[in-house]
LUMLO-243447 format. One record per atom (N, C-alpha, C): residue in three letters; residue number from 1; atom name; x, y, z. Coordinates in pm, whole numbers. Atoms other than C-alpha are relative to their C-alpha. Layout:
N
ALA|NUM|CA|X|Y|Z
...
END
This chain:
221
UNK|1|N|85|-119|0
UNK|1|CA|0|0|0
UNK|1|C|89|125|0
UNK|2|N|-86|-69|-41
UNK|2|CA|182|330|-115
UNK|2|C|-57|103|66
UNK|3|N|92|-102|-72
UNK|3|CA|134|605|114
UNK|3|C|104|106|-18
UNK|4|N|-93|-101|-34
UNK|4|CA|277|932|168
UNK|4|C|-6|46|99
UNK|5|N|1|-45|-171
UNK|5|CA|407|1087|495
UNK|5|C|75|141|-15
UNK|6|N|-67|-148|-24
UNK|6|CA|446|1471|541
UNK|6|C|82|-30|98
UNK|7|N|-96|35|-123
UNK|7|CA|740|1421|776
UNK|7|C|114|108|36
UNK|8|N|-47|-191|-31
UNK|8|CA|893|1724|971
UNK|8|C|137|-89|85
UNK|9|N|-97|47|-73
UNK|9|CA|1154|1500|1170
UNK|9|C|3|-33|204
UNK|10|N|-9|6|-126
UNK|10|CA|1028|1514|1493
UNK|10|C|-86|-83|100
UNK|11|N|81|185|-88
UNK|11|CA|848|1263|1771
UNK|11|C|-99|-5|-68
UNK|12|N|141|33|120
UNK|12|CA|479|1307|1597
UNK|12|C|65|-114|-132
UNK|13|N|-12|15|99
UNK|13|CA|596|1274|1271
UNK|13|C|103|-196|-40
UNK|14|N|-90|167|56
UNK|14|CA|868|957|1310
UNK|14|C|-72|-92|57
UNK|15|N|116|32|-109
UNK|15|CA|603|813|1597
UNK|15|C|-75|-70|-107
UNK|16|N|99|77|86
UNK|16|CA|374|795|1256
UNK|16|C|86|-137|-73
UNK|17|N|-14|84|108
UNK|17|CA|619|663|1008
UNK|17|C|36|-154|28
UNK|18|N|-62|102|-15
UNK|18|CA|759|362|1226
UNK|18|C|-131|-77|25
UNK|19|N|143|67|-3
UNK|19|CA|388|282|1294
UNK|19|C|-49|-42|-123
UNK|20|N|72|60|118
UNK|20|CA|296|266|944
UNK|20|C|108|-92|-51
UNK|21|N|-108|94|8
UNK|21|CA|612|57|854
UNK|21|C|-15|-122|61
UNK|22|N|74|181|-38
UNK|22|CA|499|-224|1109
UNK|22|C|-115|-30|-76
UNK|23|N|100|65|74
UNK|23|CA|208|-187|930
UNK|23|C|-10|-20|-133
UNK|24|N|-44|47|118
UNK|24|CA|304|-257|599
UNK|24|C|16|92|-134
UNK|25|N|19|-101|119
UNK|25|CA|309|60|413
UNK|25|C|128|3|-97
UNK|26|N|-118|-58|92
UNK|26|CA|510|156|130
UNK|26|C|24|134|11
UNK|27|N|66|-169|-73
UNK|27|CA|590|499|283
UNK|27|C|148|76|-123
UNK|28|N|-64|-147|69
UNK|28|CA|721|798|59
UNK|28|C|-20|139|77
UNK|29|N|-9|-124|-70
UNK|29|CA|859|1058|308
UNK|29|C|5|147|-98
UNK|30|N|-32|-150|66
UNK|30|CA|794|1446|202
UNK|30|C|51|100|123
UNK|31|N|-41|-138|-91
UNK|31|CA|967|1766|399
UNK|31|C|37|82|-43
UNK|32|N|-47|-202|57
UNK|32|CA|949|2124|356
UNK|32|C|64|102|56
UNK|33|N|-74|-102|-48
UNK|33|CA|1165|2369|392
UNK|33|C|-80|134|-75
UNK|34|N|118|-103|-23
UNK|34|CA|930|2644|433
UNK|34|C|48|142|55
UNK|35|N|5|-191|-50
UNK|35|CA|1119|2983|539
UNK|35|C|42|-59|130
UNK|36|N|50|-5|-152
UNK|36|CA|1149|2844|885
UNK|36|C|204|42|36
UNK|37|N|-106|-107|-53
UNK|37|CA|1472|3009|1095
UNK|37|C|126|-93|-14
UNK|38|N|-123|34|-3
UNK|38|CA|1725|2708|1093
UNK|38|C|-50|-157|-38
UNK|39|N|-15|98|16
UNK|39|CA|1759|2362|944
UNK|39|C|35|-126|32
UNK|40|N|-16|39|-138
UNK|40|CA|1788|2156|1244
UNK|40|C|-73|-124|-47
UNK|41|N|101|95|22
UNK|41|CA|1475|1965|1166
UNK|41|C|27|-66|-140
UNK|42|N|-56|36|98
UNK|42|CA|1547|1925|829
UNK|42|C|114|-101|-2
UNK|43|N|-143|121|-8
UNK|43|CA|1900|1720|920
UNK|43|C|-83|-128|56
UNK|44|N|81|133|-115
UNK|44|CA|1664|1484|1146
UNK|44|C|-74|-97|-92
UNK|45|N|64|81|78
UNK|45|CA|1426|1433|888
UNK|45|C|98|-154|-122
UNK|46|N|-72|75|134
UNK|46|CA|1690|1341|598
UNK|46|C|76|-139|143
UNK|47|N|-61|154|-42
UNK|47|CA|1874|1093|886
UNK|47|C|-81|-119|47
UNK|48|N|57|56|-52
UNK|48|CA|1621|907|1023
UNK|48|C|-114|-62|-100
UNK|49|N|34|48|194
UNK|49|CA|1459|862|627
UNK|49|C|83|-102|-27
UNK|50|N|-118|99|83
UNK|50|CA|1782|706|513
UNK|50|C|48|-137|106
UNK|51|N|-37|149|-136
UNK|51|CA|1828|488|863
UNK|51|C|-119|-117|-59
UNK|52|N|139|115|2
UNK|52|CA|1468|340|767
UNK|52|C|11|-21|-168
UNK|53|N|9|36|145
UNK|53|CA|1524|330|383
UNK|53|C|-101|26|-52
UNK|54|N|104|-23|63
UNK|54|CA|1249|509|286
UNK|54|C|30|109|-131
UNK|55|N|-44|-94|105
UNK|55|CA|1221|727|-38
UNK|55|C|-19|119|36
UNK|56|N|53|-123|-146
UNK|56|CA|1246|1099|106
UNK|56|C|-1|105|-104
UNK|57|N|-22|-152|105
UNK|57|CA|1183|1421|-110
UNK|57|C|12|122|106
UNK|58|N|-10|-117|-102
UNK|58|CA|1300|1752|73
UNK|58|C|-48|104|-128
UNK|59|N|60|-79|86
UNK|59|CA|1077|2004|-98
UNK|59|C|17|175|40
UNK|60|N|-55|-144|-64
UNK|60|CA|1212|2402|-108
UNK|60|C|-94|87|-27
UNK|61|N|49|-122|14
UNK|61|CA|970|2625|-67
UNK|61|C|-3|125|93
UNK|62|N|-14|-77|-135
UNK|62|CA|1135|2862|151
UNK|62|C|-51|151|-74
UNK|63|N|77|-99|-13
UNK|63|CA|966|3139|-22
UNK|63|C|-114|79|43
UNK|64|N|105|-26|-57
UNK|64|CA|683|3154|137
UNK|64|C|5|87|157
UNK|65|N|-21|-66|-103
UNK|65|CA|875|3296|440
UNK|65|C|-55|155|-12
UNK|66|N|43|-185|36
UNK|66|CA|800|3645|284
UNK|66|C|-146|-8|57
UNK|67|N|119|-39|3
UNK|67|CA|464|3574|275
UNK|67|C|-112|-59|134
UNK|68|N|40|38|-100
UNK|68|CA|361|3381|635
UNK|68|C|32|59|90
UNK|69|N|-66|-48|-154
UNK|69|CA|435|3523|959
UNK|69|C|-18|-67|72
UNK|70|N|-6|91|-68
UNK|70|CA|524|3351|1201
UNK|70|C|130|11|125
UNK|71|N|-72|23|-84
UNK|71|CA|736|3329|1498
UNK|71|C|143|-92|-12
UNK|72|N|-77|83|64
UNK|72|CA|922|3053|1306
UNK|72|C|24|40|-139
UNK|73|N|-32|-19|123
UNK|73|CA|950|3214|985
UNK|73|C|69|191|-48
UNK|74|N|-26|-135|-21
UNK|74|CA|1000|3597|1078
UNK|74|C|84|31|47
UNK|75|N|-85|-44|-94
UNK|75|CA|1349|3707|1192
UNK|75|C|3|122|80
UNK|76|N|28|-81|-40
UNK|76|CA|1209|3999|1312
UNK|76|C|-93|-9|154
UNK|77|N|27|58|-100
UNK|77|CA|1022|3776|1605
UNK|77|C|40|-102|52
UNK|78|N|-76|60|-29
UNK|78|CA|1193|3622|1826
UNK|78|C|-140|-119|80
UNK|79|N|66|130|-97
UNK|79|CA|1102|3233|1994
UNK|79|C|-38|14|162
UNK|80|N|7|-37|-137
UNK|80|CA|932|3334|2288
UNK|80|C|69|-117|111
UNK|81|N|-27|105|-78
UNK|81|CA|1067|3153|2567
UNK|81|C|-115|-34|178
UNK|82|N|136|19|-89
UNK|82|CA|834|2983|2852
UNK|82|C|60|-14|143
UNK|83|N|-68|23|-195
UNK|83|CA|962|2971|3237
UNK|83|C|-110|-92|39
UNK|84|N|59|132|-62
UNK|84|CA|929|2661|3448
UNK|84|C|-105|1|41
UNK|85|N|83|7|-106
UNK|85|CA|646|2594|3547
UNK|85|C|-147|70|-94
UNK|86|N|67|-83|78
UNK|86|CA|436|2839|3320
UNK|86|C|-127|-62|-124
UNK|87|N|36|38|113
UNK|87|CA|180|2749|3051
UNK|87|C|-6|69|-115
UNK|88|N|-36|-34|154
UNK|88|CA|309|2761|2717
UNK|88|C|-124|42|-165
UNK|89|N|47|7|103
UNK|89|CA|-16|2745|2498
UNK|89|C|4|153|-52
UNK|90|N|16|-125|35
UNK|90|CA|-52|3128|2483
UNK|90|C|98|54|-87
UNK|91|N|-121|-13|64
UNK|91|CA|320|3130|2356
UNK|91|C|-1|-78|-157
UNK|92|N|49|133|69
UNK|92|CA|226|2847|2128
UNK|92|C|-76|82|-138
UNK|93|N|57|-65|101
UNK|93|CA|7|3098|1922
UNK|93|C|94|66|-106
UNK|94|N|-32|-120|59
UNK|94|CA|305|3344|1791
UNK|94|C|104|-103|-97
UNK|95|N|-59|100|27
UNK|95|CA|437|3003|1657
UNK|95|C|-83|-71|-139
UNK|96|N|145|59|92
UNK|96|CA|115|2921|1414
UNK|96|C|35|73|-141
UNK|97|N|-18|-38|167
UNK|97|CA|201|2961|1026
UNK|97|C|-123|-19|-34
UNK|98|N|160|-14|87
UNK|98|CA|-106|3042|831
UNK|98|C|-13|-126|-96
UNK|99|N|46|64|85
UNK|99|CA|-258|2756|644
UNK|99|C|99|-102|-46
UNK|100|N|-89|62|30
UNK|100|CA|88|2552|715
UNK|100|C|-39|-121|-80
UNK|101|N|36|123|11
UNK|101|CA|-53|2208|699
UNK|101|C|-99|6|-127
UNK|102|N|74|-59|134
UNK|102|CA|-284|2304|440
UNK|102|C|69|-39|-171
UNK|103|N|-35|-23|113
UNK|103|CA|-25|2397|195
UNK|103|C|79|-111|-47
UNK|104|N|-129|140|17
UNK|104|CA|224|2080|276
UNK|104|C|-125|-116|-29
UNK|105|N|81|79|70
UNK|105|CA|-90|1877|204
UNK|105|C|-47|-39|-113
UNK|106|N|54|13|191
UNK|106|CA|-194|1971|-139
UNK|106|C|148|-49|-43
UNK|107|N|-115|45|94
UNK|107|CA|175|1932|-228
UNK|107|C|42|-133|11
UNK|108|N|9|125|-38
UNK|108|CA|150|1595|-35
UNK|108|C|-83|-111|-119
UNK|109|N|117|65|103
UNK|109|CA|-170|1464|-228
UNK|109|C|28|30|-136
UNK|110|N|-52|-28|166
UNK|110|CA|-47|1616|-590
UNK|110|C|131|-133|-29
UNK|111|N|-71|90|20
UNK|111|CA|236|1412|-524
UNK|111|C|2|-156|14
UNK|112|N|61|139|42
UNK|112|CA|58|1088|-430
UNK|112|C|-51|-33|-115
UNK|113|N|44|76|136
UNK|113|CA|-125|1118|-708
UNK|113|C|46|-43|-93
UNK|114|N|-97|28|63
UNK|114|CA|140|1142|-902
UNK|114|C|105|-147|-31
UNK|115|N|-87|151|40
UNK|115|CA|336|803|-805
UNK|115|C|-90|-100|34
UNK|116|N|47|108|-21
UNK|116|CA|19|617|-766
UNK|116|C|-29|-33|159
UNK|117|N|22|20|-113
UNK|117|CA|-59|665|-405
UNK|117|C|-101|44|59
UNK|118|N|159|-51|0
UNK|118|CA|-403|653|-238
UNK|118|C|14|47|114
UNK|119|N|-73|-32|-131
UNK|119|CA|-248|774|101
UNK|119|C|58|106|49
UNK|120|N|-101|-94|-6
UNK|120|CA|-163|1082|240
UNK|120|C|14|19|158
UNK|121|N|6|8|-115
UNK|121|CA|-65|1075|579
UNK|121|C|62|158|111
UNK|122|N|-70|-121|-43
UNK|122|CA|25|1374|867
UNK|122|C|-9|-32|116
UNK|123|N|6|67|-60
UNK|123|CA|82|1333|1205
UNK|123|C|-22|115|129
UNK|124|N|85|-132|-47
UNK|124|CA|-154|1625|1360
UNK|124|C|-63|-78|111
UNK|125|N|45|92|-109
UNK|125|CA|-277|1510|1736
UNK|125|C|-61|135|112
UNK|126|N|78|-48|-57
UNK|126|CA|-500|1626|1984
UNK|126|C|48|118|110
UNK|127|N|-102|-123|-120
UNK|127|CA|-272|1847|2223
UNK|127|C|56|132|-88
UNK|128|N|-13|-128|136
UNK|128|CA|-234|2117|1915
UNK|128|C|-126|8|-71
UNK|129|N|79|-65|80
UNK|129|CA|-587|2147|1871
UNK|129|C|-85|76|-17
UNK|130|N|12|-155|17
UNK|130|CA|-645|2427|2021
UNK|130|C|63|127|-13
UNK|131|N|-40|-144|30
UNK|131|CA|-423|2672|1908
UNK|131|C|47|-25|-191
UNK|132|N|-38|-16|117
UNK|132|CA|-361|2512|1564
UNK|132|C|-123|-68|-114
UNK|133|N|111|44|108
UNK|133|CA|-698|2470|1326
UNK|133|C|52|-85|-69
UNK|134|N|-61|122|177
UNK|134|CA|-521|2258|1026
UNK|134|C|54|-123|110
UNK|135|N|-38|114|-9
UNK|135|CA|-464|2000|1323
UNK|135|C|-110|-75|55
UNK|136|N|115|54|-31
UNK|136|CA|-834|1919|1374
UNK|136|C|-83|-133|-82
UNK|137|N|91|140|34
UNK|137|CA|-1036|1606|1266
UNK|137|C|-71|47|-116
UNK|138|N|104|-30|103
UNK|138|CA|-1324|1858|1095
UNK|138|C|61|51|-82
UNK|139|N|-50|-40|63
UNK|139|CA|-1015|1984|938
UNK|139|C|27|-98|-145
UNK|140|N|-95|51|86
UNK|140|CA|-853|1692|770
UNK|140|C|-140|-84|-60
UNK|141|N|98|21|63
UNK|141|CA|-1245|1574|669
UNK|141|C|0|95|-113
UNK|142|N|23|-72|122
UNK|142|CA|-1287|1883|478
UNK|142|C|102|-4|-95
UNK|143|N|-145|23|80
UNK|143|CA|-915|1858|331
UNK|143|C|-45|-106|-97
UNK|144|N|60|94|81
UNK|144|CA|-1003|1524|214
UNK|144|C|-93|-16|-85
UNK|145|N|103|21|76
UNK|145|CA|-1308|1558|48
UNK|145|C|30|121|-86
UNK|146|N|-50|-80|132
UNK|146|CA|-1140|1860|-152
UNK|146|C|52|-40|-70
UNK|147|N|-112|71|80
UNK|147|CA|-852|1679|-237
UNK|147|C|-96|-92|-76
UNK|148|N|50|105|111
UNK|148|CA|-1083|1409|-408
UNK|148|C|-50|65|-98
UNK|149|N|91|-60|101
UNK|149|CA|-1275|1668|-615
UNK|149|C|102|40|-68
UNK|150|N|-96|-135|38
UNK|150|CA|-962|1909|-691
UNK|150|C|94|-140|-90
UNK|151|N|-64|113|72
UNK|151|CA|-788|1548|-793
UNK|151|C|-76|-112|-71
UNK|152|N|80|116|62
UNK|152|CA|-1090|1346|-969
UNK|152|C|37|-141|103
UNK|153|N|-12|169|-94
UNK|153|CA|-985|1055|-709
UNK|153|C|-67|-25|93
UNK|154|N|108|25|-121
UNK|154|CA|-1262|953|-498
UNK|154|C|61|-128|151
UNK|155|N|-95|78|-92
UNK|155|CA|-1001|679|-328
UNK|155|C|114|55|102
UNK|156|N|-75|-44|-45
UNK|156|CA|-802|901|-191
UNK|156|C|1|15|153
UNK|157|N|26|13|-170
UNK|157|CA|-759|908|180
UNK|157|C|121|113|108
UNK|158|N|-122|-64|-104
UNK|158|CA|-590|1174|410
UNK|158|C|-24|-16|145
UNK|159|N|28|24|-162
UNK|159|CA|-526|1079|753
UNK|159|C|100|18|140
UNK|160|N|-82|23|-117
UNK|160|CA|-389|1144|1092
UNK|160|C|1|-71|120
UNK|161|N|5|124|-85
UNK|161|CA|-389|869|1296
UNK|161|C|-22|75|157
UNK|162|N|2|-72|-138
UNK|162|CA|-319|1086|1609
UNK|162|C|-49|92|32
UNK|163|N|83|-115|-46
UNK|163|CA|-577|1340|1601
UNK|163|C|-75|10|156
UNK|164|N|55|21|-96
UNK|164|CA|-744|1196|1881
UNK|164|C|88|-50|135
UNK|165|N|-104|36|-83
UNK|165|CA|-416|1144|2080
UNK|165|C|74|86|44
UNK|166|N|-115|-118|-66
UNK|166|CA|-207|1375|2326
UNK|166|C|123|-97|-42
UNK|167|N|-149|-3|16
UNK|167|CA|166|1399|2269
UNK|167|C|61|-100|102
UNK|168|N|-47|91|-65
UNK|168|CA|208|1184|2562
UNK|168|C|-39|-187|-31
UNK|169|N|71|101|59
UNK|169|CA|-3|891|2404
UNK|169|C|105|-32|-108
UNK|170|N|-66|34|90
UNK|170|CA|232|909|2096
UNK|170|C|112|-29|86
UNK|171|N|-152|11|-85
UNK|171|CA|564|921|2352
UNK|171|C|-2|-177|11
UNK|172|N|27|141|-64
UNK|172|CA|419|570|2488
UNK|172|C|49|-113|-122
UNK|173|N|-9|91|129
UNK|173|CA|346|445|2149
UNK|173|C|110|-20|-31
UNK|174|N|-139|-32|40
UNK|174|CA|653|524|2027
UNK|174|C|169|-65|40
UNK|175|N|-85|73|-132
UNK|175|CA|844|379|2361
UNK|175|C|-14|-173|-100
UNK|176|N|3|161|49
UNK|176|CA|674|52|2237
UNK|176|C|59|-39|-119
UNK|177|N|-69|45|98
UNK|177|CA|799|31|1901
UNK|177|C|166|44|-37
UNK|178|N|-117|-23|-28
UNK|178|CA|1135|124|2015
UNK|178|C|90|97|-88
UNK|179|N|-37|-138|134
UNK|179|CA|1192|472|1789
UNK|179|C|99|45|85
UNK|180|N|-124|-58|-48
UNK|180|CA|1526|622|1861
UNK|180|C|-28|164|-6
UNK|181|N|48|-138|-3
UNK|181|CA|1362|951|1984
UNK|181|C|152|85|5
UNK|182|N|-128|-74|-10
UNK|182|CA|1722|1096|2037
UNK|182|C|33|82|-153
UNK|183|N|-40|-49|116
UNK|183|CA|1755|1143|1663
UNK|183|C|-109|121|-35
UNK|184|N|64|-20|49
UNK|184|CA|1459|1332|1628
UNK|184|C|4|162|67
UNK|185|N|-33|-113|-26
UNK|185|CA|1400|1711|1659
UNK|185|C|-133|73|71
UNK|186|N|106|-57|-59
UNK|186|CA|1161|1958|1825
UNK|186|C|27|150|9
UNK|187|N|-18|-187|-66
UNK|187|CA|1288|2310|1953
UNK|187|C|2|21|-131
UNK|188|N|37|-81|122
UNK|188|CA|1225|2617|1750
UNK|188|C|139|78|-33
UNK|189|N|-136|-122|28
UNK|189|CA|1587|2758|1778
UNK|189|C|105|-132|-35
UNK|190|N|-108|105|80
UNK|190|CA|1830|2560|1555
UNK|190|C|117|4|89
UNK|191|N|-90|-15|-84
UNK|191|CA|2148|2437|1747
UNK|191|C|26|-140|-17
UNK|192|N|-18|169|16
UNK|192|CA|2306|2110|1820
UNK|192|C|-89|-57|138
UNK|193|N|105|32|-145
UNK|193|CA|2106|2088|2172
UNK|193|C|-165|64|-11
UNK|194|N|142|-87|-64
UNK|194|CA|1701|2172|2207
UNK|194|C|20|68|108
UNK|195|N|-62|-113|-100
UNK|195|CA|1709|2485|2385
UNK|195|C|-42|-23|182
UNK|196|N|43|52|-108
UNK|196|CA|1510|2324|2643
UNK|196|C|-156|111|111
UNK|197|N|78|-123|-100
UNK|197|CA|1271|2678|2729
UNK|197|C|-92|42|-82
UNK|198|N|106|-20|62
UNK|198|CA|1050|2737|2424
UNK|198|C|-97|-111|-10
UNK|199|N|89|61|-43
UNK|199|CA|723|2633|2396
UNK|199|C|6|-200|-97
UNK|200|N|45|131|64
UNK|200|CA|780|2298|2178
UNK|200|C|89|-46|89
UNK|201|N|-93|104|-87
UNK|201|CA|1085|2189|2421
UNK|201|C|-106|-23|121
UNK|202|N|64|15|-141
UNK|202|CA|854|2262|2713
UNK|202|C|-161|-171|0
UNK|203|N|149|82|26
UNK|203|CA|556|2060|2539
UNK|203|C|89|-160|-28
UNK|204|N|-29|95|-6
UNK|204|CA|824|1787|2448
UNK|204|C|12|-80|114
UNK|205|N|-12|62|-112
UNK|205|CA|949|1773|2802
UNK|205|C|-144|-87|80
UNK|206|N|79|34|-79
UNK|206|CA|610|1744|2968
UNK|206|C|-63|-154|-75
UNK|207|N|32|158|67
UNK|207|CA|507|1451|2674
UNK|207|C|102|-146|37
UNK|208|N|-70|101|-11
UNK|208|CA|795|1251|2791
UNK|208|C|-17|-37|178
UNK|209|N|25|13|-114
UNK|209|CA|719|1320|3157
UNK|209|C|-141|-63|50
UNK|210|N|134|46|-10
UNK|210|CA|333|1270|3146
UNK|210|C|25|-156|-47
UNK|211|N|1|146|51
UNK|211|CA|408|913|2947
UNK|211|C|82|-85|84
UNK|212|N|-38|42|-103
UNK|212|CA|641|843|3233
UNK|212|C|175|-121|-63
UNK|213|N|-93|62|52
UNK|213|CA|919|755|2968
UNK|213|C|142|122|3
UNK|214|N|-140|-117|-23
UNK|214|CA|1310|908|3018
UNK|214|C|17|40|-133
UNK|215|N|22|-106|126
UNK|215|CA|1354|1164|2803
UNK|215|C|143|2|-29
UNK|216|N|-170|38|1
UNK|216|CA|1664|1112|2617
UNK|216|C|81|116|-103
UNK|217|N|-58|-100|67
UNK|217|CA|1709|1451|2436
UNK|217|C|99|73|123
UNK|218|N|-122|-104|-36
UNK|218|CA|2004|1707|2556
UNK|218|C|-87|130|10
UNK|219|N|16|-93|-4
UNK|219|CA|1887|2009|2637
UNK|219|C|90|138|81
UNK|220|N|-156|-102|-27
UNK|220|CA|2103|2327|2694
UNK|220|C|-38|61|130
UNK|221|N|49|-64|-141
UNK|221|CA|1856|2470|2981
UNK|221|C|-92|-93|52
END
């Protein structure tokens, strides 16, 4: 079965692909380089592709930085940072690219269609779904039923397995099928360590703490 996997490099995203791999997919990794501030994620994706032998396209559309704002795409705003203890979702907002998932989808599904694939997979989960619309359920319904019209393919299927799953639910999963979370990426400030204080390190930490699994990233703070 071929599928495709938007794949950003980080626990969600490898969480999906080693899941669909036990399950027998023929997976064709995609990742975009989208404008975003440092290529961090990007290295994660391409190593952890080529460890699993999958076919990986890194797709450049870093022009779009002009035209999104974003906390991650604007050098003019900096990565807020979150103090211990604090809740991050409010921070979480200045972090939200317009119509991200959206746009890495159509280029997802154009490109299934393309090699013959009825599959488009993303790995959007329930603990981002209130501050990020494109990672909702009624989202990736309506997505889907465009994509079949906009592509004549009524077979087509887009799905995120983990919509209905917190970040700590995937940690578990993840534990079980023994994913080498170390390789994988998260913080918003490129470096060789996650910075350990913005809001995706803070949301990683607490997913590895809530799942009650040791957290085996480096962090600088």
């Amino acid at each position: 079965m071929k599928s495709v996997v938007v794949f950003s490099g980080g626990i969600d995203s490898t969480t999906l692909l080693f899941k669909l791999k036990n399950e027998g997919h023929e997976i064709y990794t995609i990742t975009f380089s989208y404008g975003q501030k440092h290529s961090r994620e990007l290295e994660s994706a391409k190593k952890i592709a080529s460890i699993l032998k999958f076919d990986h396209k890194i797709v450049d559309i870093s022009s779009l930085q002009s035209l999104l704002d974003s906390a991650l795409t604007n050098p003019n705003i900096a990565i807020p940072k979150v103090p211990v203890g604090a809740q991050f979702y409010e921070t979480l907002k200045t972090t939200v690219v317009p119509n991200r998932n959206a746009i890495f989808l159509s280029i997802a599904a154009g490109y299934a269609q393309s090699i013959g694939a009825n599959n488009v997979f993303y790995a959007a989960h329930y603990s981002d779904r209130g501050i990020y619309p494109d990672c909702r359920q009624e989202f990736i319904e309506a997505f889907e039923k465009m994509s079949r019209i906009s592509l004549e393919n009524n077979s087509l299927s887009v799905q995120s397995p983990f919509v209905n799953m917190n970040k700590s639910d995937i940690v578990r999963l993840g534990s079980e099928l023994g994913i080498p979370y170390e390789l994988t990426w998260s913080c918003y400030s490129g470096d060789t360590k996650h910075c350990g204080t913005c809001s995706a390190c803070r949301e990683r930490k607490r997913a590895f703490f809530e799942a009650g699994i040791k957290d085996p990233t480096v962090y600088r703070e």
